[in-house]
C-alpha positions in Angstrom: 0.0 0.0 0.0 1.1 3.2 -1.0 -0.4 4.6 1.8 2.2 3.0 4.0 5.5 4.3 2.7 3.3 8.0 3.0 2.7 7.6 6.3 6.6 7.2 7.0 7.3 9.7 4.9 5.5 12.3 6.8 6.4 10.8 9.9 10.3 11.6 8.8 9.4 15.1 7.9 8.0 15.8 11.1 11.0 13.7 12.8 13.4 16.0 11.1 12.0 19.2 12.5 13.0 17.8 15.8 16.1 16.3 15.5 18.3 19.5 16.5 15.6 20.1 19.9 16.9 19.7 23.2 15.2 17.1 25.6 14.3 20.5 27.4 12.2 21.8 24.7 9.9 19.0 24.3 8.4 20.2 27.7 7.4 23.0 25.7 3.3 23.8 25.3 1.9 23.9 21.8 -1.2 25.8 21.2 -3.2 22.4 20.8 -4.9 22.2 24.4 -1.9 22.8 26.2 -0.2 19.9 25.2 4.0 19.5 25.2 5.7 18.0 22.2 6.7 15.2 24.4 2.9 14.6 24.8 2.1 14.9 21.0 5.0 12.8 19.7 4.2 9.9 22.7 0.1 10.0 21.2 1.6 9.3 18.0 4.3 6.3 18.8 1.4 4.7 21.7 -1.4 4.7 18.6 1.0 3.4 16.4 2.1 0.9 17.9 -1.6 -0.4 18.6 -1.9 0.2 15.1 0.8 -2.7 14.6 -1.2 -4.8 17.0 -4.1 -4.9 15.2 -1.5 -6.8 11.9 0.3 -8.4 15.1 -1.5 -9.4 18.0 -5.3 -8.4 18.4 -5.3 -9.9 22.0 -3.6 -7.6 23.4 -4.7 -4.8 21.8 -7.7 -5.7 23.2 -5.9 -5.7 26.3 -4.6 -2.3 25.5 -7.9 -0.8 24.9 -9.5 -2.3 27.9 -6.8 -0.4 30.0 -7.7 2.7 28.4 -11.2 2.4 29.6 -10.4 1.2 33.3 -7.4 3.5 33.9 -8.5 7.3 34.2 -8.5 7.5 29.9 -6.2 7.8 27.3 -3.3 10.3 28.2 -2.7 8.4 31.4 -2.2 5.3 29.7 0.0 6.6 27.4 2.3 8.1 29.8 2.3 4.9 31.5 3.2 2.8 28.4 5.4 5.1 26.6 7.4 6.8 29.9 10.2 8.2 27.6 10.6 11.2 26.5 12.8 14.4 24.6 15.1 12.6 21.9 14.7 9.4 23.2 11.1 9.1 22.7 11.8 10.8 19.2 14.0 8.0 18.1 11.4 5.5 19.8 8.7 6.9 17.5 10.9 7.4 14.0 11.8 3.4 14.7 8.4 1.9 15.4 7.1 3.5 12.7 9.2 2.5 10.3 8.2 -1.3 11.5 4.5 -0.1 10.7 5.4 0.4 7.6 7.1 -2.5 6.9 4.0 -4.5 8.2 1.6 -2.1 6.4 3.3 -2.0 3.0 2.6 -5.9 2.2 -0.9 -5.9 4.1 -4.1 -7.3 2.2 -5.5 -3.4 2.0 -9.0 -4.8 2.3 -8.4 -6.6 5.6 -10.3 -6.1 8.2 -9.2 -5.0 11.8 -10.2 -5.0 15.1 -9.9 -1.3 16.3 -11.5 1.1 19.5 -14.6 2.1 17.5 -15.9 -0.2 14.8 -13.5 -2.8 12.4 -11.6 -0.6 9.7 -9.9 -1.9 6.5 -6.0 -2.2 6.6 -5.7 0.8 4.5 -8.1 2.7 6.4 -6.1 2.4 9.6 -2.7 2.8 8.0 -4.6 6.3 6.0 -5.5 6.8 9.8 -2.2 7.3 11.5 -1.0 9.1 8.4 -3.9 11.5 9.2 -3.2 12.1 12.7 0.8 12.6 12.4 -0.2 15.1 9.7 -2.4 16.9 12.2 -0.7 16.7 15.2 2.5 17.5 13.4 1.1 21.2 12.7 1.2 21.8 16.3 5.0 21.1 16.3 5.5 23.3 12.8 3.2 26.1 14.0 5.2 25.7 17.9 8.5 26.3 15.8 7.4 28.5 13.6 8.2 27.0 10.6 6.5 27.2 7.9 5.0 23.8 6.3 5.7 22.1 3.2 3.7 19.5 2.0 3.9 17.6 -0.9 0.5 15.5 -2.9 1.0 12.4 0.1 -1.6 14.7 1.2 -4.1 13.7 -0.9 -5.0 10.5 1.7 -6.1 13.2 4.1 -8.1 15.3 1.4 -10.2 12.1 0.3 -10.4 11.1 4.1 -12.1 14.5 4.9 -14.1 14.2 1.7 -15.4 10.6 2.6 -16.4 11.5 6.1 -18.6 14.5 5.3 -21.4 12.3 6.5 -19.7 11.1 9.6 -19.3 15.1 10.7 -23.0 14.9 10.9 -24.0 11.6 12.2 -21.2 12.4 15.0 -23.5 15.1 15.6 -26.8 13.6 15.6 -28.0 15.3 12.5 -29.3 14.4 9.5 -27.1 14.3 6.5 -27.7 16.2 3.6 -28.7 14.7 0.4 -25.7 15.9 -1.8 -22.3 16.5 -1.1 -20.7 20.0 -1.8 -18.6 19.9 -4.7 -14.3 20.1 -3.8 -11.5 20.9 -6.0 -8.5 21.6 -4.4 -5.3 22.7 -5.8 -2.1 19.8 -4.2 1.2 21.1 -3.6 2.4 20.0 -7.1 -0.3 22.5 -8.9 -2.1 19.2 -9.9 -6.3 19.9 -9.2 -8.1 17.5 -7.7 -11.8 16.8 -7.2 -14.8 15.4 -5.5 -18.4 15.5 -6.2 -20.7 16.7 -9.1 -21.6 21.0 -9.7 -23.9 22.4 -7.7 -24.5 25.6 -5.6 -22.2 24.2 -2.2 -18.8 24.0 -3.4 -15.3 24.0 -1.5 -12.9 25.6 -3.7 -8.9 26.1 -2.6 -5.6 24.8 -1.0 -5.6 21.4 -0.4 -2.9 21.9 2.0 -5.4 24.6 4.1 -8.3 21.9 3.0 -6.7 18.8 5.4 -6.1 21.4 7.8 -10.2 22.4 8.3 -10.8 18.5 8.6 -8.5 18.1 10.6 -9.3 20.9 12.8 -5.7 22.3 13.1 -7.0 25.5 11.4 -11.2 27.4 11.8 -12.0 27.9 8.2 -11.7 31.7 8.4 -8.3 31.4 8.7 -8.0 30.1 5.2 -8.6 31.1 1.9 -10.8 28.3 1.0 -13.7 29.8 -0.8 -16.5 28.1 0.4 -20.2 28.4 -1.3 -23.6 27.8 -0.3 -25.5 26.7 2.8 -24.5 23.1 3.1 -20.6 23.5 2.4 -20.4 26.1 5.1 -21.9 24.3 7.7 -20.2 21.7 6.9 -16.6 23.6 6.7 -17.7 25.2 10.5 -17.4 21.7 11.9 -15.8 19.3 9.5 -14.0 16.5 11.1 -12.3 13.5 9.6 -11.4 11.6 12.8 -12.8 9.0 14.7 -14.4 9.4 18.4 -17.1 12.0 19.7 -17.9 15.2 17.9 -15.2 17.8 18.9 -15.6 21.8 18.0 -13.4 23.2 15.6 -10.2 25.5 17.0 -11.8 29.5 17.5 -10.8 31.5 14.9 -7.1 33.0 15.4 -6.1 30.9 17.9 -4.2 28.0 15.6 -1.2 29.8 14.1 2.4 29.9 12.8 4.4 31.4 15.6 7.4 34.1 14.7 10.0 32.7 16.7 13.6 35.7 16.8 16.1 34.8 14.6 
């Protein structure tokens, strides 16, 4: 699966913009609830490793996930199975997930997995922890104030937030429109990309500033998406591509790239 070799991919781009950091740093607060870069980078080794569980060894990530639930939730867990942390828990992460994948990239992609909320394909779950090391990553990159480059890898994440316009709704306990807003986003490359048949709701823009409204790492008005008709702007003011319960956008203004002194 291509999907696999993209997830590592990001995963050393992200890796790289922390290689230089102190282990002092890494106690540092990002603007994404408050939470350190040691905390982001151990979500993202903890989930995938229990993402290689579910190839490896589905009994105990049953066992995992039962933990979660008895043990005070998810962050406390994690701290207590990942207790490393600074460059240690960087080179942790970087090595486990090139192991993912390894496992991921000769996976049946249809195969289906035992996971926290319902089953998911092998390609949905490796598409998954590209997703979220894509989104949490922008915490880091906006933290340092560098500026982002992606490259068209990101088009998993633009079809993931495309294919889960109905779950923003259902998470939500409302109905689901009829029709899907039309999106055609410009990728990195220049290449255009689309979803959906013409009509009067439309998503037009970056695909780059696209990912990060589904992702909610950005509130739409800070982009320049141009976004048309009823139906597309509600769905833009609470889009969200990720599993678990409904969760509100970031305010406007308050997810940004810092200006760190030269």
């Amino acid at each position: 699966m291509e999907q696999a070799a993209d997830f590592l991919a990001e995963t050393e781009a992200l890796a790289g913009l922390l290689a230089k950091l102190p282990d002092a740093a890494f106690d540092e607060a990002t603007q994404f609830k408050g939470w350190t870069l040691n905390d982001v980078v151990r979500h993202l080794h903890f989930w995938n490793r229990a993402a290689g569980l579910q190839l490896t060894d589905e009994a105990e990530l049953v066992r995992l996930l039962g933990a979660i639930a008895g043990k005070g939730g998810m962050r406390a867990v994690e701290r207590e199975v990942v207790p490393l942390s600074g460059q240690a828990l960087r080179a942790a992460w970087v090595a486990t997930a090139g192991e993912i994948a390894d496992l991921y990239a000769t996976a049946d992609p249809k195969s289906r997995l035992k996971w926290a909320g319902p089953d998911m394909s092998a390609r949905s779950s490796i598409t998954a922890r590209l997703m979220e090391t894509w989104a949490h990553g922008q915490e880091v990159y906006d933290h340092r104030g560098v500026e982002r480059v992606d490259a068209d890898r990101i088009r998993n994440i633009a079809h993931l937030g495309v294919s889960t316009f109905g779950w923003t709704y259902l998470v939500r306990k409302m109905a689901v429109p009829v029709v899907m807003p039309r999106v055609e986003l410009t990728a990195p490359s220049g290449e255009v990309w689309g979803w959906g048949e013409p009509g009067e709701n439309s998503v037009t823009g970056s695909a780059s500033e696209f990912c990060q409204v589904v992702t909610q790492v950005r509130n739409v008005a800070d982009t320049a998406l141009v976004v048309r008709g009823p139906v597309a702007t509600e769905w833009m003011g609470m889009a969200q591509c990720f599993a678990g319960a409904a969760e509100t956008p970031p305010k406007p203004g308050t997810r940004f790239r810092k200006v760190r002194a030269a």
